[in-house]
Short mmCIF file of the C-alpha atoms (twelve columns), coordinates in Angstrom:
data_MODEL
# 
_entry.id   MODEL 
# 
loop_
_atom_site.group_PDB 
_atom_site.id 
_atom_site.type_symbol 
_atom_site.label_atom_id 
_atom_site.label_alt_id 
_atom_site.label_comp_id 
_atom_site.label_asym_id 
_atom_site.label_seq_id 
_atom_site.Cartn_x 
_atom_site.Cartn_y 
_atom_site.Cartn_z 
_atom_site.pdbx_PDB_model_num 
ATOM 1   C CA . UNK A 1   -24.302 -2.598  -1.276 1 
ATOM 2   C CA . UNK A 2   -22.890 -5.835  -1.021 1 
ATOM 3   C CA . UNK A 3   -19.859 -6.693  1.643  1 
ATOM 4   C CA . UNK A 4   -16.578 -6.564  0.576  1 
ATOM 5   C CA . UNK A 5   -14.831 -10.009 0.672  1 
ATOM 6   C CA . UNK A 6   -11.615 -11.879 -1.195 1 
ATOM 7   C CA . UNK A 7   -11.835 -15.632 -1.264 1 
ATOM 8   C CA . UNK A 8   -11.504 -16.682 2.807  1 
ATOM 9   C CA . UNK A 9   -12.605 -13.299 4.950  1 
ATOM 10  C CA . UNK A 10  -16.018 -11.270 4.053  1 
ATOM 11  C CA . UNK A 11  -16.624 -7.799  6.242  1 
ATOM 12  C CA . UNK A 12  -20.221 -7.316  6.972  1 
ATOM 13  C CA . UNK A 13  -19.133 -4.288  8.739  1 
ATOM 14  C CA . UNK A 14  -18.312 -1.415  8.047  1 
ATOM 15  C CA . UNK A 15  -19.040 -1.429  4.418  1 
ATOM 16  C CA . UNK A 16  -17.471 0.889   1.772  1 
ATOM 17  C CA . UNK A 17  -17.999 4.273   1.964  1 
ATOM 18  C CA . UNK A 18  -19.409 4.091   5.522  1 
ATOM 19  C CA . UNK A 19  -18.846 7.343   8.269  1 
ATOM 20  C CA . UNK A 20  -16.751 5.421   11.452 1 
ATOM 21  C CA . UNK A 21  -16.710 6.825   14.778 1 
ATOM 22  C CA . UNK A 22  -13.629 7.055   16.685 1 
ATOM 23  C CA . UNK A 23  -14.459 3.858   18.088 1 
ATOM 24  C CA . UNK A 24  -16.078 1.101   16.055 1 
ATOM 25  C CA . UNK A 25  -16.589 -2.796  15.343 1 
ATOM 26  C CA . UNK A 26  -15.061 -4.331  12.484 1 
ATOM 27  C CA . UNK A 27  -17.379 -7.506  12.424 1 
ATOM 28  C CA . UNK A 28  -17.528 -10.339 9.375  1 
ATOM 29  C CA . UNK A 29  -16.667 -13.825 8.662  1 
ATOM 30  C CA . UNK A 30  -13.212 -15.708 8.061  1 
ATOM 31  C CA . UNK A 31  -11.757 -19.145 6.795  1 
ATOM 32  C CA . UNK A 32  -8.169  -18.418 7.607  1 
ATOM 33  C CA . UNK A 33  -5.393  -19.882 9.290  1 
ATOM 34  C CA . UNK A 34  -5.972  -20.827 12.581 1 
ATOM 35  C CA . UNK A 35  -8.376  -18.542 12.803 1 
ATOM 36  C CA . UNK A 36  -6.253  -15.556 12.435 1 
ATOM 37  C CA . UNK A 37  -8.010  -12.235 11.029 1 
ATOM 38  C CA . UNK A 38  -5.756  -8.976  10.687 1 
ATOM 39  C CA . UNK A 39  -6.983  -5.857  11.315 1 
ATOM 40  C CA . UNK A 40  -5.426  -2.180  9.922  1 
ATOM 41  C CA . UNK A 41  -6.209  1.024   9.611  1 
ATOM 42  C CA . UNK A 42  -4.367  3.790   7.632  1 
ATOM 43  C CA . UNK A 43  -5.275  7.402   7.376  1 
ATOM 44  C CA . UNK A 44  -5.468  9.376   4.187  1 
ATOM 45  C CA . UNK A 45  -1.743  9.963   3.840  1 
ATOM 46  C CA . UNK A 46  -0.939  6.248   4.418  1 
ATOM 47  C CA . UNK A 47  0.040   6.636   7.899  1 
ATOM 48  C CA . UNK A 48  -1.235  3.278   10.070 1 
ATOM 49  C CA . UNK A 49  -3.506  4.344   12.665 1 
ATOM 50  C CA . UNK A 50  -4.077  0.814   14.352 1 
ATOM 51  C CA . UNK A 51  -2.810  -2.588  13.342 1 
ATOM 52  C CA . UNK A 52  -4.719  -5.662  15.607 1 
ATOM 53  C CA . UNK A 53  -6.107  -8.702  15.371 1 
ATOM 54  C CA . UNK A 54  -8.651  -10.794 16.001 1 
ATOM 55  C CA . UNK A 55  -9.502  -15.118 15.920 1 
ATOM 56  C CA . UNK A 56  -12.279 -15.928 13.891 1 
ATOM 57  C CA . UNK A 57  -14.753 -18.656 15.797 1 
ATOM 58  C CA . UNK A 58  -14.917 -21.434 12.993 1 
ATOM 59  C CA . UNK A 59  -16.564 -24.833 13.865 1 
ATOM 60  C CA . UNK A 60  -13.491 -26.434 12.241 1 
ATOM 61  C CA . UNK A 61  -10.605 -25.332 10.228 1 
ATOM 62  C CA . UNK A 62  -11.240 -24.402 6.631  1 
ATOM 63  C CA . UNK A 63  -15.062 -23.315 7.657  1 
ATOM 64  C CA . UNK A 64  -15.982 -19.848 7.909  1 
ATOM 65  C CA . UNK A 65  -16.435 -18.561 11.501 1 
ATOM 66  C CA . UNK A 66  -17.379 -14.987 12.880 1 
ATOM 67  C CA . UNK A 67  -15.115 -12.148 13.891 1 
ATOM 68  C CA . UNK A 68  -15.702 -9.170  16.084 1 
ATOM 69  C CA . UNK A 69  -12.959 -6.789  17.133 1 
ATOM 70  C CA . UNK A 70  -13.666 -3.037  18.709 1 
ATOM 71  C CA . UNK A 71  -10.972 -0.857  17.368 1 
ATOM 72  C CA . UNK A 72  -10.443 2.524   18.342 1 
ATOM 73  C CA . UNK A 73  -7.911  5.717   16.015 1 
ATOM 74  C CA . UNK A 74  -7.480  8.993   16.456 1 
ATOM 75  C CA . UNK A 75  -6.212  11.333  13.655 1 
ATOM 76  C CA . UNK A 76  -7.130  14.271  12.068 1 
ATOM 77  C CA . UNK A 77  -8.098  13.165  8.324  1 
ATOM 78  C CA . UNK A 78  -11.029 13.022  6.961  1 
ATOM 79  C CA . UNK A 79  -10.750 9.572   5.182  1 
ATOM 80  C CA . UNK A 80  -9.182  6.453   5.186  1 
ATOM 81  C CA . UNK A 81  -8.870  2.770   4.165  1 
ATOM 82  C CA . UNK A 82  -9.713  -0.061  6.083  1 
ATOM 83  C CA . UNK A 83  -7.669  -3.666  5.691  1 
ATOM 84  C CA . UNK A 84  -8.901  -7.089  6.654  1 
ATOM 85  C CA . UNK A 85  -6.769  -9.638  5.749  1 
ATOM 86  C CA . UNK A 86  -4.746  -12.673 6.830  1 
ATOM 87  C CA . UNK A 87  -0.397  -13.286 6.963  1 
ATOM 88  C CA . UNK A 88  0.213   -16.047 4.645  1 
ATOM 89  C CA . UNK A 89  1.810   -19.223 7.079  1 
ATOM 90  C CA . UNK A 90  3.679   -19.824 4.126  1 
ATOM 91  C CA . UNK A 91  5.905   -16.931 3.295  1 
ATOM 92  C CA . UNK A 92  4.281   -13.900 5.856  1 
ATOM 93  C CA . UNK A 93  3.060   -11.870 2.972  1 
ATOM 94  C CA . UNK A 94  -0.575  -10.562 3.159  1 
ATOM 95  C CA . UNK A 95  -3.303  -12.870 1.422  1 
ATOM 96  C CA . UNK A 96  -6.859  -12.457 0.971  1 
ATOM 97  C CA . UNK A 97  -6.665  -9.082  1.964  1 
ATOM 98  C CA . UNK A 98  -9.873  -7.252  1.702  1 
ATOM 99  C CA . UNK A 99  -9.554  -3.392  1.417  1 
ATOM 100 C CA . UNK A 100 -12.469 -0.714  2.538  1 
ATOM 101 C CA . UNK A 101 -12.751 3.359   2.193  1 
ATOM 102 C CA . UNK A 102 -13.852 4.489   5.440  1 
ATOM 103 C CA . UNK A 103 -14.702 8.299   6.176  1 
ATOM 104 C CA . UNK A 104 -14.022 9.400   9.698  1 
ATOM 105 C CA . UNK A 105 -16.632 10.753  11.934 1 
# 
């Protein structure tokens, strides 16, 4: 199955459908601004379980750089969605948000 991606951030990992331990990477590329990568994880009731972020490492701003973050959640559902996305510097809404089921290990 392909990654999921929107226009600036692609997530290698995890990829739709995959289990996730309580404790796993969130890894992918990102052309955002300044680097800036959202993280956020909801349960199956739409409750957020952790919202972090990361800095993509670009060469130069507007080229694609890696991102890594470890995040960790603890809840008692059995699924979930995963969010990748970026704050707009414009207005603060979310942009090129990228949005992944996730089961829970």
């Amino acid at each position: 199955m392909a990654p999921s991606s929107s226009r600036n951030i692609e997530v290698l990992s995890p990829r739709s459908g995959d289990k996730v331990s309580p404790e796993f990477v969130v890894k992918g590329n990102a052309r955002t601004f300044e680097s800036n990568v959202t993280i956020r994880l909801y349960d199956s009731t739409g409750n957020v379980l952790i919202e972090t972020f990361t800095l993509a490492n670009a060469p130069d701003a507007g080229q694609f750089g890696p991102f890594e973050k470890m995040i960790s959640y603890d809840t008692e559902s059995e699924t979930g969605i995963l969010e990748v996305f970026q704050y707009s510097a414009k207005d603060g809404s979310q942009i090129d948000k990228v949005t992944i089921p996730v089961v829970f290990e």
